[in-house]
N, C-alpha and C positions, 0 to 999 in steps of 0.2 A: 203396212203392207210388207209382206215377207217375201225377202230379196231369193229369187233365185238361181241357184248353185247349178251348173255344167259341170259334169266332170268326164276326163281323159285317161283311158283303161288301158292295161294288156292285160291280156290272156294266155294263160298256156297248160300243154296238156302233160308237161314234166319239167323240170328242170333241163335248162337249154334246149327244149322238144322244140314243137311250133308255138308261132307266137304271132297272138292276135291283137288289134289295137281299134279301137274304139271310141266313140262320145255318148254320152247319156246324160240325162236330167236326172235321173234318178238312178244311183250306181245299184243299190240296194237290188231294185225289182230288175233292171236291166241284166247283174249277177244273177237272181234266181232265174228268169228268164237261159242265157245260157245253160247254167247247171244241171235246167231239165230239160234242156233240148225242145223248148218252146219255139225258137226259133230256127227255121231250116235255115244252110246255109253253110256257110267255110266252119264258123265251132262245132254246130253238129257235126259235119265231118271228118272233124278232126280231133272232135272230143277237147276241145282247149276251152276246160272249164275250171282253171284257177286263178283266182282274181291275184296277181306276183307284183302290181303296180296300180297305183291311180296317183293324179292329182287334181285338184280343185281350181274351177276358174269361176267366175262371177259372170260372164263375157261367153255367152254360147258361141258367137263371131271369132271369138278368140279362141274358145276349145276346141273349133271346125279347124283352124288354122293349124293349131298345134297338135292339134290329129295328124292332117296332113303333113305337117312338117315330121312326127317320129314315125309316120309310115313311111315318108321320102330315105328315111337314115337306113346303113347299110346292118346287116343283120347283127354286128359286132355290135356297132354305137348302141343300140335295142338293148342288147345284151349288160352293158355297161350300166346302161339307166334302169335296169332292172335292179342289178347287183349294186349299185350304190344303196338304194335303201333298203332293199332285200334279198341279202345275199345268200341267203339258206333258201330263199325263193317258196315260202311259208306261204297259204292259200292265206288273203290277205281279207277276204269275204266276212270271216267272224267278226271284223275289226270297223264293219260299215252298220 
């Protein structure tokens, strides 16, 4: 049986723009989904259709959590954890 994967997203519509946060089972269709505005909603209207961050959790329980914990963080912290792993803030979508 094949174990599955949660993963924990932002979004945004530039560099330092707005910035969206997210959980999904599937980062893959979840990112195409945004990009083509399949989804109404805050990305569609704000156009924050660049995948600038994920990470991987095993535990959908625990990537609900930790959703909510980097939407609870102030728009700096967001910022930081963006630019720790992507600091040219590169649409990060090819790489899924």
């Amino acid at each position: 049986m094949q174990k599955k994967h949660s993963y924990i997203y932002i979004l945004t519509n530039k560099r330092n723009g707005t910035i969206y946060a997210g959980v999904t089972s599937n980062l893959e269709k979840r990112t195409y989904e945004h990009k083509n505005n399949l989804i109404d909603g805050f990305t569609k209207k704000y156009s924050t259709h660049n995948l600038v961050y994920f990470e991987e959790d095993s535990d959908i329980k625990m990537a609900i959590e930790r959703e909510k914990q980097i939407k609870s963080w102030s728009r700096k912290k967001k910022l930081l954890l963006i630019e720790k792993i992507n600091p040219t803030w590169r649409d990060l979508s090819e790489e899924i």
